[in-house]
C-alpha positions as CSV (number, residue, x, y, z in Angstrom):
1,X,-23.3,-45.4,34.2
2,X,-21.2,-48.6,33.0
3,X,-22.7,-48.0,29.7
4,X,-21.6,-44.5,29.4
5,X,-17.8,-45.1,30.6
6,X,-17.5,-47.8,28.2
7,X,-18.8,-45.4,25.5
8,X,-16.0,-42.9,26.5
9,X,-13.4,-45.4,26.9
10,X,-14.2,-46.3,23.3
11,X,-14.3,-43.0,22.3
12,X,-11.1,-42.0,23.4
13,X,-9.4,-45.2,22.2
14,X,-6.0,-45.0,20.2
15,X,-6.0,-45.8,16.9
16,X,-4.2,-45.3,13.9
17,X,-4.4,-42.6,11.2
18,X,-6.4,-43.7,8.1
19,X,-4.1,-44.2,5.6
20,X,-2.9,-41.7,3.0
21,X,-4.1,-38.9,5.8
22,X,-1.2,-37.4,5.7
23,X,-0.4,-37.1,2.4
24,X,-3.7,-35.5,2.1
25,X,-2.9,-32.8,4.8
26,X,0.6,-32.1,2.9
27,X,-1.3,-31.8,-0.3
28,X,-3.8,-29.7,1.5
29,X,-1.0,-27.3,2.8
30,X,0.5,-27.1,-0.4
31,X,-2.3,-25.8,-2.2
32,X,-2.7,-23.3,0.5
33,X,0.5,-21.7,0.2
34,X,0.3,-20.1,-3.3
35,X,-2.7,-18.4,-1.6
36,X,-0.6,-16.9,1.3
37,X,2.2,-15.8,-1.4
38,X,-0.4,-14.1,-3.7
39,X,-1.5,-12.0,-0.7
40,X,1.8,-11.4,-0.1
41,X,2.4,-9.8,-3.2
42,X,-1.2,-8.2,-3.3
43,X,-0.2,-6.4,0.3
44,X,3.5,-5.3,-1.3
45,X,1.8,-4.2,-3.9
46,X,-0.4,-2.1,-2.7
47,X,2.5,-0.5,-0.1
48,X,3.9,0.2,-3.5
49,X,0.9,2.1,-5.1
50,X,0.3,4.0,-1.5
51,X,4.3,4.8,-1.2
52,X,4.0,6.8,-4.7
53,X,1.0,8.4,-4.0
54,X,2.4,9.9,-1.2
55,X,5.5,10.7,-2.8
56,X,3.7,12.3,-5.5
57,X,1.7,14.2,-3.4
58,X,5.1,15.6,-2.0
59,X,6.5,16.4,-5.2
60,X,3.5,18.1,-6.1
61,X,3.1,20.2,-3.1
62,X,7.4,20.9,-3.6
63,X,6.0,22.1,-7.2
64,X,3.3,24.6,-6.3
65,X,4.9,26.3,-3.5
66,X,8.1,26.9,-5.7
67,X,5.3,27.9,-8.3
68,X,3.5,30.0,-5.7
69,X,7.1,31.4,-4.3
70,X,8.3,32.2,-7.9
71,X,5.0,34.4,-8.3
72,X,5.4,36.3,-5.1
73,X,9.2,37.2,-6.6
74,X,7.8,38.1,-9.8
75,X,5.4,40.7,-8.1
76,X,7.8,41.3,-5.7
77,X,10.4,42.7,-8.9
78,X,7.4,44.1,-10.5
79,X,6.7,46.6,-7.5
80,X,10.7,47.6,-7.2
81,X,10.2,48.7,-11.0
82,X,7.5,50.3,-11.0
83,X,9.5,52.0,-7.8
84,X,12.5,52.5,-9.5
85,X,10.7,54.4,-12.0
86,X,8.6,56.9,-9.6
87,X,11.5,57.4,-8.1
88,X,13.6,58.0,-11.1
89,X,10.6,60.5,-12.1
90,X,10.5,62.5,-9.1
91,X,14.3,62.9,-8.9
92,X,14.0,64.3,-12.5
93,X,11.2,66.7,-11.5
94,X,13.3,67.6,-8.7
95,X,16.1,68.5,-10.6
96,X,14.5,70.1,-12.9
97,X,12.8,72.2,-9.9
98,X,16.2,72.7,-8.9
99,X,17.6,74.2,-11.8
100,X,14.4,76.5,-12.5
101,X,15.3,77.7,-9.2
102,X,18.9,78.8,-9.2
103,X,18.2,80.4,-12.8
């Protein structure tokens, strides 16, 4: 049991840092960073891309339902014409009808 304590004590001993260790860790952090600003960018990058997609994808449905809405008026004056003119017809009849009438 003496054996073992004295292997802990030992093992739990203070002593120093080798030297140049943390030099080492500062170079090690160093060269790390780059990495975490490249991933940065990569990630804002990307938010970029995905923000236009969506905003094209808004434009474009903005596009076909004006599209789609400037189709329904075209049919939509189309029909009053085509209207206008039965009417127009029938009111000539009419009056013609009229006239054949009273003579």
């Amino acid at each position: 049991m003496e054996d073992f304590e004295r292997e802990l004590r030992q093992a739990f001993e203070r002593r120093p840092a080798p030297p140049g260790l943390k030099r080492r860790l500062m170079e090690k952090r160093r060269a790390q960073r780059p990495r975490r600003t490249v991933v940065f960018w990569q990630r804002l990058a990307a938010s970029v891309a995905l923000a236009a997609v969506l905003a094209g994808g808004v434009v474009w449905r903005n596009v076909e339902e004006r599209r789609k809405g400037e189709a329904a008026r075209q049919q939509v004056l189309t029909a009053l014409r085509i209207t206008t003119r039965a009417l127009n017809q029938m009111n000539t009849r009419l009056a013609a009808h009229g006239r054949a009438a009273q003579e």
